[in-house]
FITOR-519550 format. One line per field, with one value per residue (C-alpha): residue number from 0; z, y, x. Coordinates in nm, 2 decimals, decimal comma. Each point is the difference from the previous one (the first is absolute). Layout:
% residues N
i: (NUM ...)
pz: (Z ...)
py: (Y ...)
px: (X ...)
% end
This chain:
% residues 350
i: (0 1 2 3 4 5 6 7 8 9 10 11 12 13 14 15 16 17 18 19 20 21 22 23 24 25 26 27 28 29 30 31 32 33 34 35 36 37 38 39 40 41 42 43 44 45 46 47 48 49 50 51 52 53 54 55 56 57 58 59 60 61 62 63 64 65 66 67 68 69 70 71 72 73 74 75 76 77 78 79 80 81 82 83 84 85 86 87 88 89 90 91 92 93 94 95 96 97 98 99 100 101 102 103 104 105 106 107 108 109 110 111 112 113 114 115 116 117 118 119 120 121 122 123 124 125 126 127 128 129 130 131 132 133 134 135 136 137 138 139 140 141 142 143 144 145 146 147 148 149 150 151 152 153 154 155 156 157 158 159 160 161 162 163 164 165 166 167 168 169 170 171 172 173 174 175 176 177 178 179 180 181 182 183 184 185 186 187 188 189 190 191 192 193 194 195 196 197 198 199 200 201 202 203 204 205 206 207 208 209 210 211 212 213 214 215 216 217 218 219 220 221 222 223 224 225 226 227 228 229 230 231 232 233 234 235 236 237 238 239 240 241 242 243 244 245 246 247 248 249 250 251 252 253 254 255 256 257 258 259 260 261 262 263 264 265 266 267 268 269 270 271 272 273 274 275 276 277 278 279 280 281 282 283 284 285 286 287 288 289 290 291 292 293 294 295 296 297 298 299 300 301 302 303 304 305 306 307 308 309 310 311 312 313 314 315 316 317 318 319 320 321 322 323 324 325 326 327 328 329 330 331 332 333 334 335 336 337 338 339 340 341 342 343 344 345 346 347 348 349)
pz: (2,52 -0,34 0,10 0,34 -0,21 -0,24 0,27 0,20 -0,36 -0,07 0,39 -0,09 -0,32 0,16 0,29 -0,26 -0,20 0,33 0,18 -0,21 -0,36 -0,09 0,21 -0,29 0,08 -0,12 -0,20 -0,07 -0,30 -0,13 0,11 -0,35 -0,34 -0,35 -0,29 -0,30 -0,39 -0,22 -0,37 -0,23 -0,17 -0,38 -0,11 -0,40 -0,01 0,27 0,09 0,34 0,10 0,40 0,07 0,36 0,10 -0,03 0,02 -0,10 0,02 -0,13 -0,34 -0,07 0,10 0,00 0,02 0,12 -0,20 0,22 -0,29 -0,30 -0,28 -0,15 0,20 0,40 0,04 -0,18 -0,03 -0,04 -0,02 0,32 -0,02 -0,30 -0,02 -0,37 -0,05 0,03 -0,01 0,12 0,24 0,21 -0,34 0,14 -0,15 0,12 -0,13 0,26 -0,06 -0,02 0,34 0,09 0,26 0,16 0,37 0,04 -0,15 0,19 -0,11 0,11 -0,13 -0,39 0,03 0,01 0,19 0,00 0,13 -0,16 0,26 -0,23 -0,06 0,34 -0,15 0,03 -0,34 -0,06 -0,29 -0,05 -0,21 -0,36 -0,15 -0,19 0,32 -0,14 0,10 0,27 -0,03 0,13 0,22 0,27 0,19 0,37 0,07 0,31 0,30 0,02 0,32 -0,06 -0,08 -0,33 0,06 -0,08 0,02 0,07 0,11 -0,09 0,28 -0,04 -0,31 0,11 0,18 -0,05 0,23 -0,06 0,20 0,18 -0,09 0,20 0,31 0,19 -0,04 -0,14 -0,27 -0,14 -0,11 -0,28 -0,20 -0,36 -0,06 0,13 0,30 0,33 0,24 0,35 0,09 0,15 0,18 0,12 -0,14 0,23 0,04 0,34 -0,19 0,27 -0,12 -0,39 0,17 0,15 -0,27 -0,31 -0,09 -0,33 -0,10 0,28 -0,23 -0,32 0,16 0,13 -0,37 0,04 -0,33 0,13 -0,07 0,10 0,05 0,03 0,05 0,35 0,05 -0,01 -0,10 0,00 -0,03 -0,10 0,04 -0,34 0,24 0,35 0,01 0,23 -0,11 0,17 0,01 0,01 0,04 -0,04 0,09 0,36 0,00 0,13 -0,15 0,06 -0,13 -0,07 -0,04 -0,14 0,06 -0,24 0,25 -0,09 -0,32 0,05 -0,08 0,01 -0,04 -0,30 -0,05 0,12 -0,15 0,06 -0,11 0,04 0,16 0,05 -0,23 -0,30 0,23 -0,18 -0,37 -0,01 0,22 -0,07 0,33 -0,12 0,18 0,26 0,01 -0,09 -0,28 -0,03 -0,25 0,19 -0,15 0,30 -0,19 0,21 -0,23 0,02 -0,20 -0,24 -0,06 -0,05 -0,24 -0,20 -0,02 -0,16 -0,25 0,19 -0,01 0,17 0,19 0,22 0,22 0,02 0,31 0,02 0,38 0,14 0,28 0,20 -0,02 0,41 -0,15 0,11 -0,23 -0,18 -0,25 -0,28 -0,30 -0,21 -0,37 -0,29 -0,08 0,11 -0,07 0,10 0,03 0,06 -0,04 0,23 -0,13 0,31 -0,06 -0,30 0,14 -0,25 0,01 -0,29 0,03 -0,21 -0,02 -0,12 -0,11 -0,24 -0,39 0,09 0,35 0,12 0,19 0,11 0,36 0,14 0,39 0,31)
py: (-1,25 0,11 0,39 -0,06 -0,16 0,33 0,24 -0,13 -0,03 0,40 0,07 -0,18 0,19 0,36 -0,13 -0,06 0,34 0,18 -0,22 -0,23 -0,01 -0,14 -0,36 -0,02 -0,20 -0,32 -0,20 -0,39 -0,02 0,14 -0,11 -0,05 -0,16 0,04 -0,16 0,20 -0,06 0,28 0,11 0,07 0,30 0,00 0,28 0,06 -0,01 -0,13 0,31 -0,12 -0,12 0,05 0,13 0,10 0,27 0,04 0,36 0,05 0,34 0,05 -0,14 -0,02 -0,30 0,08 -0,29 0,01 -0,20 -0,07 -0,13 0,20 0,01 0,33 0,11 -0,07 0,17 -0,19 0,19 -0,16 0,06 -0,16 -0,23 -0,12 0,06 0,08 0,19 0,39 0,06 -0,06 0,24 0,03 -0,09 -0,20 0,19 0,28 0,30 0,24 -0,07 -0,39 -0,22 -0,20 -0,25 0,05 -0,11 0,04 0,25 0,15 0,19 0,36 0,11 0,01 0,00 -0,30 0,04 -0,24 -0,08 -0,07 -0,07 0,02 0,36 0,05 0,19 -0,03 0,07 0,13 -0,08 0,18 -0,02 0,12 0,23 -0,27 -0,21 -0,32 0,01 0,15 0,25 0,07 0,32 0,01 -0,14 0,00 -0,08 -0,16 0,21 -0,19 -0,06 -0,29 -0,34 -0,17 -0,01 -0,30 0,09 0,30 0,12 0,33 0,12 0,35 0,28 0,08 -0,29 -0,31 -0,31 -0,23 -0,27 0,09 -0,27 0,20 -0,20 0,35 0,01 -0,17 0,26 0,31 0,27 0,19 0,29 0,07 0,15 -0,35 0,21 -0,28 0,15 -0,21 -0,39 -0,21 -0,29 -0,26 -0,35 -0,23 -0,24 -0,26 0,03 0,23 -0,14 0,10 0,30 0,17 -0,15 -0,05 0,20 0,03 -0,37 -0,01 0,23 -0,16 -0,32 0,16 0,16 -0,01 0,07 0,29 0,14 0,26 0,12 0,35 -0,05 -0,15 0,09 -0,36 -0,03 -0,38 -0,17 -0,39 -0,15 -0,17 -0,21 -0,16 0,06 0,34 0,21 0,40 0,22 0,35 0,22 0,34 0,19 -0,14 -0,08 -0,36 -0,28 -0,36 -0,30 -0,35 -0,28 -0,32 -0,39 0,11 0,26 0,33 0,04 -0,22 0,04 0,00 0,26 0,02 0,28 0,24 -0,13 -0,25 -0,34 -0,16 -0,32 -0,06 0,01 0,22 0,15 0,25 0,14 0,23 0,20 0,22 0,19 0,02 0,18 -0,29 -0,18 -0,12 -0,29 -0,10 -0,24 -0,27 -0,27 -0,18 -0,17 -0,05 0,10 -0,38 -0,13 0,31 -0,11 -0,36 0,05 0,27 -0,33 -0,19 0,31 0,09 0,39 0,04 0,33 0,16 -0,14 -0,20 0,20 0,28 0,14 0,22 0,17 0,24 0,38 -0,05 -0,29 -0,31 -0,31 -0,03 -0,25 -0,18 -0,05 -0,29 0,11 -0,28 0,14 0,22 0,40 0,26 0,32 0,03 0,30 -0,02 0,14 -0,08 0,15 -0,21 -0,31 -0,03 -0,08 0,06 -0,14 -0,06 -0,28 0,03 -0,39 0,00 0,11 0,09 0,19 0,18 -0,19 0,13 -0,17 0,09 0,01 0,02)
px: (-2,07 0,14 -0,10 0,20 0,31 -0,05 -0,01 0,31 0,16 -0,06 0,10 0,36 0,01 -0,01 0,16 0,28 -0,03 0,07 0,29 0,25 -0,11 0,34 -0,08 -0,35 -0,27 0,01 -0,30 0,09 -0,30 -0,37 -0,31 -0,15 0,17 -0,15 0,09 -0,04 0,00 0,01 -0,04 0,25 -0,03 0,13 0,20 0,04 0,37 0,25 0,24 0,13 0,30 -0,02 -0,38 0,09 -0,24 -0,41 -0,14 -0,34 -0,19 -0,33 -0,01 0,32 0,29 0,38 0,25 0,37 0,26 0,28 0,18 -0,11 0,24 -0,17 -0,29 -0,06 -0,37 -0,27 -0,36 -0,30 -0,39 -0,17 -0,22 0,07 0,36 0,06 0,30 0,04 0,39 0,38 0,16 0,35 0,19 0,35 0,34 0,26 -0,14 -0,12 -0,42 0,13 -0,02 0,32 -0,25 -0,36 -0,07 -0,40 -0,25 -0,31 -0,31 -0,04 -0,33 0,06 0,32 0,25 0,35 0,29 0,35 0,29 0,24 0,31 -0,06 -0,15 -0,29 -0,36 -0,16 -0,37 -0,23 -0,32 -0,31 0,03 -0,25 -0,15 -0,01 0,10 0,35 0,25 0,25 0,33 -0,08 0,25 0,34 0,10 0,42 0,00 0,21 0,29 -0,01 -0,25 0,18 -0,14 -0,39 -0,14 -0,35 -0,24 -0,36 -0,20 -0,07 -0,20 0,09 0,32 0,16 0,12 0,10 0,29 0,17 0,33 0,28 0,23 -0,08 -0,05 -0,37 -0,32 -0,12 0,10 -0,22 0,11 -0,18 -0,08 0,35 0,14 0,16 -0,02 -0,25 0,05 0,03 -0,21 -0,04 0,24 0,16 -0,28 0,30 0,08 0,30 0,22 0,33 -0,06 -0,19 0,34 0,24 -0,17 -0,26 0,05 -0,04 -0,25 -0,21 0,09 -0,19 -0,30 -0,06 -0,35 -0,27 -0,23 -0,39 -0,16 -0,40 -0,02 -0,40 0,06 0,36 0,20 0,29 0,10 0,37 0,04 0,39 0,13 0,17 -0,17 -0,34 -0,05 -0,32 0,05 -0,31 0,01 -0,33 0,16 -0,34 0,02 0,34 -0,01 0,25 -0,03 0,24 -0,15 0,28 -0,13 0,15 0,31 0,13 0,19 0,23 0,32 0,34 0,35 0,25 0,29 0,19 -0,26 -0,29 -0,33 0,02 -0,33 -0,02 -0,34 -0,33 -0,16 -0,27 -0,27 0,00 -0,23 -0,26 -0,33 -0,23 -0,32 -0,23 -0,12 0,33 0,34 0,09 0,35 0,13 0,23 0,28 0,14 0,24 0,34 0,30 0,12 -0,31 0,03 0,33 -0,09 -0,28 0,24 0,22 -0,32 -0,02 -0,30 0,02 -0,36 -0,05 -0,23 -0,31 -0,29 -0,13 -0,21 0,00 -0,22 0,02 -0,23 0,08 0,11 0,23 -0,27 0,06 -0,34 0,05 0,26 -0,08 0,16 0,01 0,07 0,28 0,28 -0,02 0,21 -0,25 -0,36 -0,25 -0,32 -0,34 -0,19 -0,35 -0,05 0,23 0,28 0,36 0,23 0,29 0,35 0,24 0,33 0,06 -0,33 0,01 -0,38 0,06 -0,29 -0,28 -0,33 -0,12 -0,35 0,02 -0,24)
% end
């Protein structure tokens, strides 16, 4: 019965790709929950102020500090995470960063984005190679509004979300110059569709990932809880919406007011599926607990998905994180939390 139920789910899904991906396919919960404890993993000195980002390749861990008063990129040795160096110093001088949005692995190298300066910086292995260099800046076309985030997607191209409300994505190249746009707004919304699609796309901000070993690209709303799959080998796209529904808002001069609930933080495609950090938390109980002097952010839930966008499983962590890193052959999940003075974690998963 469950290969029938599997079957008809994977008919709806390409069903979906090919006629109205807009309306989404909706999934009201997962079929399995795990509760997980993790580890703590010491570090020799506490540096962070906002650890908001996990990015691990090979042996070798960098950290975003959303909040760093001198440095926002943190290096350090994997497993074991001792210490290895500072990067992405904050400041006004042309090599300084003014803010930094997300950071992804290329290879040896390690790019980031500084929204302020609409650049995407890249670091690259030192001679030595036990630290990064500053090697290389791409200034955004100007065409593209404040990205917010950003994907590698081959050598000479780049992905970023369109916040113009005109499109999904924009491709851009290694001299920053804007490519094409893809993709549409998967909105019900046809009111803020015609009239405001600016705010429209300020409320579907969505944190993105992409696997260029099979070709997924995957999108997760901040607000709502809408997951969007893209396979860009084949070309499909299919839009899971969960029990909390699209982004919602309300229009004030011009821009989104959300109204609704912190949806997902973070989101990684490995190369069997999808995991998606979620909150859930409606804005009127953030605001009530900010009342208590309870500044608590991020989630206790761990979603994953399958590559087609089929709810596998949730996991229920102890505690709330805001980014995760999979290492699925040998079962591991590091994760950070912003509201701990000890904030990684180490989970072992199935």
């Amino acid at each position: 019965m469950k290969t029938c139920t599997d079957i008809l789910l994977i008919v709806l899904l390409v069903s979906a790709c090919a006629s109205a991906p807009e309306k989404g396919i909706p999934y009201n919960d997962f079929p399995v929950t795990e509760q997980l404890s993790g580890q703590t993993v010491p570090l020799d000195t506490a540096i962070f102020r906002f650890p908001y980002r996990i990015r691990v390749q090979g042996d070798t861990v960098a950290i975003l500090d959303l909040h760093a008063s001198e440095h926002f990129i943190q290096l350090f040795h994997y497993p074991d995470f001792s210490y290895i160096a500072s990067l992405g110093r904050r400041g006004d001088s042309p090599e300084d960063m003014l803010s930094a949005e997300n950071l992804r692995w290329d290879g040896n190298s390690l790019w980031t984005l500084d929204a302020n300066k609409s650049q995407l910086t890249r670091y690259g292995l030192s001679l030595s190679g036990d630290s990064l260099l500053r090697e290389e800046v791409v200034s955004l076309d100007k065409e593209i509004l404040r990205a917010l985030d950003f994907v590698v997607y081959d050598d000479s191209t780049f992905i970023v979300p369109d916040y113009s409300g005109e499109s999904r994505f924009c491709w851009v190249n290694r001299k920053g110059k804007l490519l094409r746009k893809m993709g549409e707004i998967p909105s019900a919304n046809e009111e803020a569709l015609m009239q405001a699609r600016p705010a429209l796309a300020q409320a579907w901000r969505s944190f993105i990932d992409y696997n260029p070993r099979n070709g997924v690209l995957a999108a997760v709303t901040q607000l709502g809880e809408v997951l969007e799959i893209y396979n860009l080998k084949d070309s499909t796209h299919v839009v899971r919406i969960g029990p909390h529904g699209e982004p919602k808002f309300k229009v004030a001069e011009g821009y989104g007011i959300p109204t609704g609930i912190m949806g997902f933080c973070d989101v990684q495609v490995t190369d069997s599926a999808i995991y998606a950090v979620f909150q859930g938390r409606t804005f009127k109980e953030i605001a009530e607990a900010t009342q208590r002097g309870d500044m608590t952010d991020g989630g206790w839930y761990v979603y994953v998905f399958s590559l087609e966008g089929m709810p596998l499983r949730k996991l229920l962590l102890e505690h709330y994180v805001h980014s995760v890193w999979l290492d699925e052959q040998k079962g591991i999940m590091i994760t950070v939390d912003v509201n701990q003075d000890e904030p990684i974690t180490k989970f072992h998963i199935n």
